[in-house]
MMTF fields as JSON, N, C-alpha, C and O atoms, coordinates in Angstrom:
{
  "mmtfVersion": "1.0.0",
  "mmtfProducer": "UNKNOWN",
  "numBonds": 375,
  "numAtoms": 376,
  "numGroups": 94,
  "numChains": 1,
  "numModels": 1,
  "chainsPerModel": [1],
  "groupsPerChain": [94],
  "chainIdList": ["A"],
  "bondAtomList": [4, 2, 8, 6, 12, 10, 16, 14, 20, 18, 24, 22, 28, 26, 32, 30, 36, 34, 40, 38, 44, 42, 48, 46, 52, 50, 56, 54, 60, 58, 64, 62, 68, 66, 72, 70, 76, 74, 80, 78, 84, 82, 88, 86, 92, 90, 96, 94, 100, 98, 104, 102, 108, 106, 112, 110, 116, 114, 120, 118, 124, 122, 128, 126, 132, 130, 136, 134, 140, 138, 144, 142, 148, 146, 152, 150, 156, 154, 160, 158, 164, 162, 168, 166, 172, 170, 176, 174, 180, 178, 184, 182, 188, 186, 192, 190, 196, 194, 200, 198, 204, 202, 208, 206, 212, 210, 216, 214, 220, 218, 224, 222, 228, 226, 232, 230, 236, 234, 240, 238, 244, 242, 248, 246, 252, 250, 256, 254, 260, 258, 264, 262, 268, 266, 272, 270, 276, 274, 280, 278, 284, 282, 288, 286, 292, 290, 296, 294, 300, 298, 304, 302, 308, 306, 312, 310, 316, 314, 320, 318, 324, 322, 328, 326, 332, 330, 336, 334, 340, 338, 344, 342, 348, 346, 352, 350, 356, 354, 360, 358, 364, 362, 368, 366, 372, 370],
  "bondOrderList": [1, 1, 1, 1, 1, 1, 1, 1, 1, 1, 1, 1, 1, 1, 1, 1, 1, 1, 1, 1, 1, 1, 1, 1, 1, 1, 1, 1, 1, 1, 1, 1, 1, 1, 1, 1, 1, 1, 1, 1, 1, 1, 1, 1, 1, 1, 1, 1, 1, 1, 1, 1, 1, 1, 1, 1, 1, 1, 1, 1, 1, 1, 1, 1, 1, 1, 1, 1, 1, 1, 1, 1, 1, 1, 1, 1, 1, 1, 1, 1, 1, 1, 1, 1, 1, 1, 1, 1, 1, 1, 1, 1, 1],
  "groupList": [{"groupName": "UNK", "atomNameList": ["N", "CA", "C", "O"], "elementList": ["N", "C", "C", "O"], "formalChargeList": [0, 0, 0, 0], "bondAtomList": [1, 0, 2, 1, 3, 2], "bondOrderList": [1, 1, 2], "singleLetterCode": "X", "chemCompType": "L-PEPTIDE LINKING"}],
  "groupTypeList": [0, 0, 0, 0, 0, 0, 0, 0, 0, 0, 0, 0, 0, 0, 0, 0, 0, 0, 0, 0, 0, 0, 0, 0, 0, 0, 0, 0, 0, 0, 0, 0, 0, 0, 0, 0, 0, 0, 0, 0, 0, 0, 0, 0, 0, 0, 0, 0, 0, 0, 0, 0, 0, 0, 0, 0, 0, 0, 0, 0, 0, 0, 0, 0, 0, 0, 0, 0, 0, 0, 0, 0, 0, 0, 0, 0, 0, 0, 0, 0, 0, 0, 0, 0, 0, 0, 0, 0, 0, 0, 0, 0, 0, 0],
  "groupIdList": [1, 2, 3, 4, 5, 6, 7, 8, 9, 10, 11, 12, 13, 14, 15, 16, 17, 18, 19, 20, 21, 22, 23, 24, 25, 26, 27, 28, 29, 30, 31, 32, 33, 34, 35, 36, 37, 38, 39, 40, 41, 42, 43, 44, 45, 46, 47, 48, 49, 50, 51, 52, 53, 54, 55, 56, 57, 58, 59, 60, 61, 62, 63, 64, 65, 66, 67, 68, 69, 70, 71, 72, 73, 74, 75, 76, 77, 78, 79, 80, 81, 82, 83, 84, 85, 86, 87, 88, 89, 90, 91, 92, 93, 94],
  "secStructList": [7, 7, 7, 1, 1, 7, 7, 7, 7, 2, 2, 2, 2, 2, 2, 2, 2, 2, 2, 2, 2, 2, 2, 6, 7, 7, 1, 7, 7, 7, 2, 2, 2, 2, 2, 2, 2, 2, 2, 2, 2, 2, 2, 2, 2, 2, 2, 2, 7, 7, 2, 2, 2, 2, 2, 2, 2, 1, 2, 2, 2, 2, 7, 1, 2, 2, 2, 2, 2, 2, 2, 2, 2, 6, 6, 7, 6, 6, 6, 6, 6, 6, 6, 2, 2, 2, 2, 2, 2, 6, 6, 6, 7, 7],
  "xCoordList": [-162.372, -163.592, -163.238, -162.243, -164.131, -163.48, -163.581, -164.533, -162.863, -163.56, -164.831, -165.063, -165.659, -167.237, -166.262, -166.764, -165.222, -164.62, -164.513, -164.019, -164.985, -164.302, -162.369, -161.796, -162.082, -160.486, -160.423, -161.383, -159.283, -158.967, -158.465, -157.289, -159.333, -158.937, -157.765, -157.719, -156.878, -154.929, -155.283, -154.639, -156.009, -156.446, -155.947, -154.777, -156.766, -156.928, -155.477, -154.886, -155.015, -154.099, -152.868, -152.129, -152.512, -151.578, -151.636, -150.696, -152.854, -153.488, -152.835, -151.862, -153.206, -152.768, -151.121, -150.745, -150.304, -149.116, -148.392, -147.226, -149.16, -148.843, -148.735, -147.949, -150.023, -150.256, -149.227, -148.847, -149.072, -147.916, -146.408, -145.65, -146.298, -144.91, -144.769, -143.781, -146.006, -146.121, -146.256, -146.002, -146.56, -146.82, -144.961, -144.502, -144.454, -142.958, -142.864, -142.225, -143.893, -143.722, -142.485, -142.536, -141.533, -140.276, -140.51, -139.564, -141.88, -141.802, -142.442, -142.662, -142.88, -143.582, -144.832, -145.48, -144.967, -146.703, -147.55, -147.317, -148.433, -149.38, -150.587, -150.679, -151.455, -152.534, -154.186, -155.207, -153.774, -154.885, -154.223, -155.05, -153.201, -152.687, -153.204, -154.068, -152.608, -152.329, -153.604, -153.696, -154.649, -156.153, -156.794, -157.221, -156.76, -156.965, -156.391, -157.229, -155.371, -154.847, -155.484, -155.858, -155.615, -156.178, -157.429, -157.727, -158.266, -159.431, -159.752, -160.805, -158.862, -159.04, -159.214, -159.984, -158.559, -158.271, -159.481, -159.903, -159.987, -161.007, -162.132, -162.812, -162.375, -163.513, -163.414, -164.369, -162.057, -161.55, -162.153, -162.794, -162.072, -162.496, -163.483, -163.765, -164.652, -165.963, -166.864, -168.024, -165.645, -166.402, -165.994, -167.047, -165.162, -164.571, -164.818, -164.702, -165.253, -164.837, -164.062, -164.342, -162.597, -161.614, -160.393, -159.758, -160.301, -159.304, -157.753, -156.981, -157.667, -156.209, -155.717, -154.532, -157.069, -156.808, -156.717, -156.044, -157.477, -157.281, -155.793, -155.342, -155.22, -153.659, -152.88, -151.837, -153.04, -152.356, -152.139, -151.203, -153.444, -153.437, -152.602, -152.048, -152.517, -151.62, -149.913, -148.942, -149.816, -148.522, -147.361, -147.563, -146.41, -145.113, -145.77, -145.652, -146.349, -146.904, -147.719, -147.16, -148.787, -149.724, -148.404, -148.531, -147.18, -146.877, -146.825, -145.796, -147.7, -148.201, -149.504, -150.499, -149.612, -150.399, -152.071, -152.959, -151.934, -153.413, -153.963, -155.055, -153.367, -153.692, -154.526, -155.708, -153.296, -153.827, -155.606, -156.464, -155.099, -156.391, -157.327, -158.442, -157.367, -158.221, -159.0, -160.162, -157.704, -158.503, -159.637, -160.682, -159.127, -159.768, -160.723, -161.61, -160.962, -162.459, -162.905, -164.097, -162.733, -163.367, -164.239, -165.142, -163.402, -163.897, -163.212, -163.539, -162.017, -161.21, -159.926, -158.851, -160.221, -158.959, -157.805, -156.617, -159.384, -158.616, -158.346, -158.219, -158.181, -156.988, -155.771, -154.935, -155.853, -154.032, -153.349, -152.445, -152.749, -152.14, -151.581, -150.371, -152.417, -152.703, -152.953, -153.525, -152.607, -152.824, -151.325, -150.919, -150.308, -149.046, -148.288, -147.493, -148.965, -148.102, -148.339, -147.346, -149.529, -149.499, -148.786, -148.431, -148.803, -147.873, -146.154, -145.442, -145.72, -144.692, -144.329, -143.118, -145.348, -145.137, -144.676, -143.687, -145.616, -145.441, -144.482, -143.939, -143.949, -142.699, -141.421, -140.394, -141.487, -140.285, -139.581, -138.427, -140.697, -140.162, -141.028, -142.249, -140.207, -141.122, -141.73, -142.471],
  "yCoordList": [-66.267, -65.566, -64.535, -63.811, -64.572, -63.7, -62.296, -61.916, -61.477, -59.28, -59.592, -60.34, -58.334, -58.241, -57.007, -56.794, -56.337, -55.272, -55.714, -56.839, -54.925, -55.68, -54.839, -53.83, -55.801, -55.27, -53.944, -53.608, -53.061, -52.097, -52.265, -52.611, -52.03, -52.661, -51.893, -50.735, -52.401, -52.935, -51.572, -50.591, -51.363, -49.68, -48.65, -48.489, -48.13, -47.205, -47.432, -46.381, -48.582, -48.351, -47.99, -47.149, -48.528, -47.441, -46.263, -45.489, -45.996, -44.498, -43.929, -43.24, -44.083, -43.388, -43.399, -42.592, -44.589, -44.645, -43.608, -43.216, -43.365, -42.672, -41.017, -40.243, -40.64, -39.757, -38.886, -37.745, -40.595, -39.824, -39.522, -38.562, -40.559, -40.107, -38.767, -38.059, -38.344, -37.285, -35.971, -34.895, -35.954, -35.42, -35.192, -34.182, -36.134, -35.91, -36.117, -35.507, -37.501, -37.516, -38.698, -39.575, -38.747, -39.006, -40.388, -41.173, -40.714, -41.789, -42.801, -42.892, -43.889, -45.159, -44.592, -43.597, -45.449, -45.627, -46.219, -47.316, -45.38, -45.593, -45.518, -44.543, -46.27, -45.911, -45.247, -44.687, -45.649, -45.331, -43.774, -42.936, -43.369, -41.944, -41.203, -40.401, -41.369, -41.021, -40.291, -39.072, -41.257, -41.579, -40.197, -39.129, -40.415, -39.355, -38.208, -37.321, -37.749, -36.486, -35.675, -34.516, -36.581, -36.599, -36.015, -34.991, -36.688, -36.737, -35.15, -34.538, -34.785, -33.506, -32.525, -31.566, -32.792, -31.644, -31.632, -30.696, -33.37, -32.994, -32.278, -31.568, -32.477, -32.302, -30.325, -29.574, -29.873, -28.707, -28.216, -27.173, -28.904, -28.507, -28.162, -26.983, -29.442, -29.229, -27.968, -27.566, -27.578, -26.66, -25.442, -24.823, -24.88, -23.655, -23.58, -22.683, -25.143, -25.04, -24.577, -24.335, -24.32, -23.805, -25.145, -25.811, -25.285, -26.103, -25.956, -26.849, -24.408, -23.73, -24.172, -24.312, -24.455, -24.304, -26.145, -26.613, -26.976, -28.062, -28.857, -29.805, -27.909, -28.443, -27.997, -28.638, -26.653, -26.533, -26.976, -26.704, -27.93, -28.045, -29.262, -29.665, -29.823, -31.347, -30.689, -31.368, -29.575, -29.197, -29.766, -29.968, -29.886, -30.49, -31.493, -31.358, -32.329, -33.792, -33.026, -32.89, -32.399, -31.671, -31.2, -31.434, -30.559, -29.823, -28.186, -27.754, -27.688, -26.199, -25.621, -26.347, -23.983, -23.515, -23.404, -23.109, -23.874, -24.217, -25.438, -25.417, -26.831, -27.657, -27.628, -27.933, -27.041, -26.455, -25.381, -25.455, -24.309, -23.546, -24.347, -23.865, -25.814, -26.319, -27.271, -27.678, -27.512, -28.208, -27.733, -28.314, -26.183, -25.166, -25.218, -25.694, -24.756, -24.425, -25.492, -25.215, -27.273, -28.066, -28.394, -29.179, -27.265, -27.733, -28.723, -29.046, -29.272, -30.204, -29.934, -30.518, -28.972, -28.184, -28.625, -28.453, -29.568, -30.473, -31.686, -32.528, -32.122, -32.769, -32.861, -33.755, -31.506, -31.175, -31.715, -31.299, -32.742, -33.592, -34.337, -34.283, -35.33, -36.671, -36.316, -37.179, -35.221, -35.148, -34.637, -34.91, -33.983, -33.84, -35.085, -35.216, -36.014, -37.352, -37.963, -38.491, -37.96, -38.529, -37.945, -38.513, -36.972, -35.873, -36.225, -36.118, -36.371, -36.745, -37.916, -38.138, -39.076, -40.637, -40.51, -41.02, -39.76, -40.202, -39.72, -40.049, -38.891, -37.696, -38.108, -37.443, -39.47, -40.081, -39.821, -40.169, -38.92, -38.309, -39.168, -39.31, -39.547, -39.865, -38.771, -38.993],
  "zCoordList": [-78.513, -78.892, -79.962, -79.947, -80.831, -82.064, -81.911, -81.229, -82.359, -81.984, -83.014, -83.964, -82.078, -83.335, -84.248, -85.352, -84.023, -84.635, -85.633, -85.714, -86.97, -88.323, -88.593, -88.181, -89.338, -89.251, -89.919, -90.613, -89.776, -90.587, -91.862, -91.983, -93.081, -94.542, -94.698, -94.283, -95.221, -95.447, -96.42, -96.049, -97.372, -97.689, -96.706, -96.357, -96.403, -95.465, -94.172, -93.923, -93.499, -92.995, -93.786, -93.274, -95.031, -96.051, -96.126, -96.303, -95.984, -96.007, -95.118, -95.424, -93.892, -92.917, -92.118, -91.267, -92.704, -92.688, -93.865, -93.834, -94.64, -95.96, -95.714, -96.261, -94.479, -93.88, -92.687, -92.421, -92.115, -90.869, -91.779, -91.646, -92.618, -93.149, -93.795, -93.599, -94.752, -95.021, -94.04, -94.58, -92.909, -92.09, -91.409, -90.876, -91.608, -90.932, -89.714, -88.856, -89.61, -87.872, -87.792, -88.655, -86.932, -86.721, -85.671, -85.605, -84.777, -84.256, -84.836, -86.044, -83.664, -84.214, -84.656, -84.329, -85.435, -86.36, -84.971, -84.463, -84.551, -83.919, -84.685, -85.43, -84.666, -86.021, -84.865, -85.265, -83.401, -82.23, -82.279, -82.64, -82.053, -81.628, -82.38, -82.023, -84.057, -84.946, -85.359, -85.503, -85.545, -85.976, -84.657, -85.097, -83.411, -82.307, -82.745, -82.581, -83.23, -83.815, -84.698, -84.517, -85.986, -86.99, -86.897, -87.511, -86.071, -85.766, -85.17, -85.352, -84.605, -83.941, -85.15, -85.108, -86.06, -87.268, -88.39, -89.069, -88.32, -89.067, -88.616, -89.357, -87.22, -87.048, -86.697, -86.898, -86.168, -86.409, -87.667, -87.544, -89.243, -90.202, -90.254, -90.466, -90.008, -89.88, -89.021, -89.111, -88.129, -87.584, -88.417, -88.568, -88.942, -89.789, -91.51, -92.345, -91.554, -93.356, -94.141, -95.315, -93.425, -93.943, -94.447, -93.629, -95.867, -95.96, -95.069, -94.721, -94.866, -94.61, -93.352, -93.049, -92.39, -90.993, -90.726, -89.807, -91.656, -91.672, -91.681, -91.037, -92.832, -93.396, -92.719, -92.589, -91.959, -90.658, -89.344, -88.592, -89.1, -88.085, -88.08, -87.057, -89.184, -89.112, -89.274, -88.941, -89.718, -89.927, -88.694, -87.497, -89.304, -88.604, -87.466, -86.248, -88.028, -86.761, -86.074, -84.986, -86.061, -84.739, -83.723, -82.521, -84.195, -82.814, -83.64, -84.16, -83.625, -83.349, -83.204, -83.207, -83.038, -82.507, -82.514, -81.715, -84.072, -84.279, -84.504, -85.071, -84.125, -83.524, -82.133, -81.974, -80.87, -80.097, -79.396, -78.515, -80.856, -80.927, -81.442, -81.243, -82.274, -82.263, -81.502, -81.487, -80.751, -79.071, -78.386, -78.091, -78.111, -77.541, -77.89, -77.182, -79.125, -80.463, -80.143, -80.017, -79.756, -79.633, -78.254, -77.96, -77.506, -76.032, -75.204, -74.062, -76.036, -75.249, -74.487, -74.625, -73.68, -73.113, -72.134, -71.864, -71.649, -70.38, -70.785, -69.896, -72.218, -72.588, -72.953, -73.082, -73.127, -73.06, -72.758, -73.483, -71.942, -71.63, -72.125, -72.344, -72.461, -72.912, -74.448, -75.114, -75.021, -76.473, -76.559, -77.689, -75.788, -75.413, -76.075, -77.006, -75.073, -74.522, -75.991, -76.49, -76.751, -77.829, -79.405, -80.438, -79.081, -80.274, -79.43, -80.429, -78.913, -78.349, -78.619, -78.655, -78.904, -78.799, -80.511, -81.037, -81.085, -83.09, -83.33, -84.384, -82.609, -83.206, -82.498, -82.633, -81.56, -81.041, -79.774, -79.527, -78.681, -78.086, -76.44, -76.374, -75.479, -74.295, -73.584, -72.626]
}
């Protein structure tokens, strides 16, 4: 049975491989993790309109503090966890 998902255009996944390397993340290319990370920072943006806090929040692979504070700011506190486990997975770490 075929996915109704259309694929991820070979674009945009360069993109975002282009992203983690730049980013200096040290593990596997997850493009589900990665994309969930990411995702946190933009929408971090959207709420501040601050480019500064955007480019920080991706700083050194999402492991610092205003990543974090942007969890918070999002209301996603009680994912802490499982956003751990995934900043841990890109950066090579179990």
């Amino acid at each position: 049975m075929p996915s109704t998902q259309s694929p991820v255009p070979r674009k945009m996944m360069r993109r975002g491989k282009r992203s983690f390397a730049s980013l200096k993340c040290l593990g596997a290319y997850d493009r589900s993790k990665f994309a969930n990370l990411n995702h946190i920072c933009d929408e971090c943006y959207q709420l501040y309109r601050d480019q500064t806090i955007h480019v920080a929040c991706r700083e050194d692979c999402f492991r610092n503090d205003i990543f974090f504070g942007c969890v918070d700011a999002l209301l996603l506190s009680h994912e802490h966890k499982s956003l751990k486990e995934m900043i841990n997975h890109i950066n090579g770490r179990k």
